[in-house]
Each structure stands twice: as structure tokens, then as C-alpha cells.
N, C-alpha and C positions, 0 to 999 in steps of 0.2 A: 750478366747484368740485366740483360731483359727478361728474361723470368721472372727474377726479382721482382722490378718494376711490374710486369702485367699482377701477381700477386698480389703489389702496394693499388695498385689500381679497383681487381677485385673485391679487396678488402674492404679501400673504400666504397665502392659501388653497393657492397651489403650493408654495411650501417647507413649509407643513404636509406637502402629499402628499408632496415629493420624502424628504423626512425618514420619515416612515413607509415608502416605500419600500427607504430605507438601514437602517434597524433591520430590515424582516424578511429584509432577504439577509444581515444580519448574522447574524440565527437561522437561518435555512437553512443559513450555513455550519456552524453549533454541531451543527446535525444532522447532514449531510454528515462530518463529522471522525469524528462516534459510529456512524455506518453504515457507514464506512470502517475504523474499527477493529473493529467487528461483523464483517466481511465477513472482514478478515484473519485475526481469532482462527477463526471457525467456518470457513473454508473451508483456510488458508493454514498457520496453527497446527495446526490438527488433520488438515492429510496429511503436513506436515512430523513430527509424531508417529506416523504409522500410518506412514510412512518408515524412520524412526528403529527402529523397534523391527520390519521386515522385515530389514532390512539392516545390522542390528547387528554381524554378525560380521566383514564386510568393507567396510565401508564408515559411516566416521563422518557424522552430521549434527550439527551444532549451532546451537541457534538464539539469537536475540539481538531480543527480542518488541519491547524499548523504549528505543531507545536515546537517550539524554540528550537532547542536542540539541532530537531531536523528540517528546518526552513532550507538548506542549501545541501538535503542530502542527497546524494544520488538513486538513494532507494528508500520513497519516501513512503509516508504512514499516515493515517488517520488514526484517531482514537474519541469511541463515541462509551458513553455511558446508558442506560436500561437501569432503570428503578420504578417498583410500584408505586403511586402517589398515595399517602396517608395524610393524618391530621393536623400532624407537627412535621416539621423541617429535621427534627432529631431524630425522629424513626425512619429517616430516608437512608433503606437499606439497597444498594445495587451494585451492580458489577460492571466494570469499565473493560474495554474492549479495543484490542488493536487491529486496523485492520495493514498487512504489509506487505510488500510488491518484492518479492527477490527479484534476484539480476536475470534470473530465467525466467521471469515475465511472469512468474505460479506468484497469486495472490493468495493467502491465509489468512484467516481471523483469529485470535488467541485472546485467550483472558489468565489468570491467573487461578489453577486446578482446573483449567479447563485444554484437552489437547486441540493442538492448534487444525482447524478443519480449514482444506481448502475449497477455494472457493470460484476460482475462474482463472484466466489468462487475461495482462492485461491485453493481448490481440482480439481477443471475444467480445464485444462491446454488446452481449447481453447480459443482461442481469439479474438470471433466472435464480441462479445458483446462489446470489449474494441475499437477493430478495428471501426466498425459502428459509435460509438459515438466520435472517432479522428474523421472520415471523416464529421461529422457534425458540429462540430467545428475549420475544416479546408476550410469547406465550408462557414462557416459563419466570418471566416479570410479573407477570399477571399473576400467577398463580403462587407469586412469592418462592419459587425452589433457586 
């Protein structure tokens, strides 16, 4: 009968731990979603505005910080627009652009026929790599490809 018992005792003693192990990857991800939108606004939002206001006369950016969908997602996204400015509002031809954080911290930008290039970590809090690939795609706005 005591075997038994120490057994029933073990048993429990691991779903306690297994249990506390599922609560704190649940809080890891609460961080994870907050360093990932940390990461986007200070790196992502603010070259997308230091874009914006170089390239204001020939070349529209617009951004789109939070979009519905994924307001409470745990891996969240930005999605900015690149378009040359012409004469009319009807010839505003451009290409919209996501940028997205997986659960492994590898940031990507992707467009639609376009393969998704990445682009940093959100641990890396420079923004060499994010910069370089706007101005390639602000180049190629420019030049209407």
C-alpha cells in the first residue's frame, strides 16, 4: 500500500511541475509579444518615419502600426505601403509590405511576389539591416519597378 501511495504522491508532484512549467511559457510568451512590439515601434516605426520625411517629395510611405486582426497577437506585425507619387490619386501604383516577428525572435519583411528577406532579431536593437532593405525598396518605388 505504500508504494502505491508514494506513486499517487509522485504523480502528483509532476503535474504540479508540469503545470508550472505551462504558466511560465505562458508568461514568456506575454513578454515575448511586448519585446516584439518594442522592437517594431523603436526600430521598424521610427526608420519608417525618418523614410517618410527624407523622401517626402517623390515617394509616399504609409504606415499601418496596428492592424485589427492582430491587436492582441502574440507575434505581432506591422504593415507599411511604398508608392511613387504622381498626378492623380488613380495612378497610385505600390506595394504593401509586412513586416513579422516569429516566435524565434527572426524578423522578415514580405510582400506579395516578393520572397520574404530577413531582417534582424528582435534581441538586435540595430537597425542596419531593416534600414538598407527600406532604402531598396524605396529605390525601386522611385524608379516605379
Amino acid at each position: 500500500m505504500s508504494k502505491f501511495k508514494d506513486a499517487l504522491d509522485r504523480g502528483k508532484e509532476a503535474r504540479r511541475e508540469q503545470k508550472g512549467k505551462v504558466g511560465n511559457e505562458k508568461a514568456e510568451g506575454v513578454d515575448f509579444g511586448a519585446q516584439a512590439r518594442a522592437w517594431l515601434n523603436d526600430v521598424v516605426v521610427a526608420s519608417l518615419e525618418t523614410a517618410r520625411a527624407d523622401v517626402a517629395g517623390d515617394v509616399a510611405v504609409e504606415m499601418d502600426t496596428a492592424p485589427r486582426r492582430q491587436a492582441k497577437a502574440s507575434t505581432p506585425s506591422i504593415r507599411f505601403r511604398i508608392y511613387r507619387k504622381r498626378g492623380t490619386e488613380k495612378e497610385v501604383v505600390g506595394r504593401t509590405f509586412t513586416v513579422n516577428v516569429q516566435l524565434s525572435g527572426q524578423v522578415s519583411v514580405s510582400s506579395p511576389g516578393m520572397v520574404a528577406r530577413e531582417v534582424g532579431n528582435i534581441g538586435d536593437r540595430a537597425d542596419e539591416r531593416f534600414s538598407s532593405l527600406l532604402a531598396e525598396l524605396i529605390e525601386d518605388a522611385a524608379k516605379g519597378t
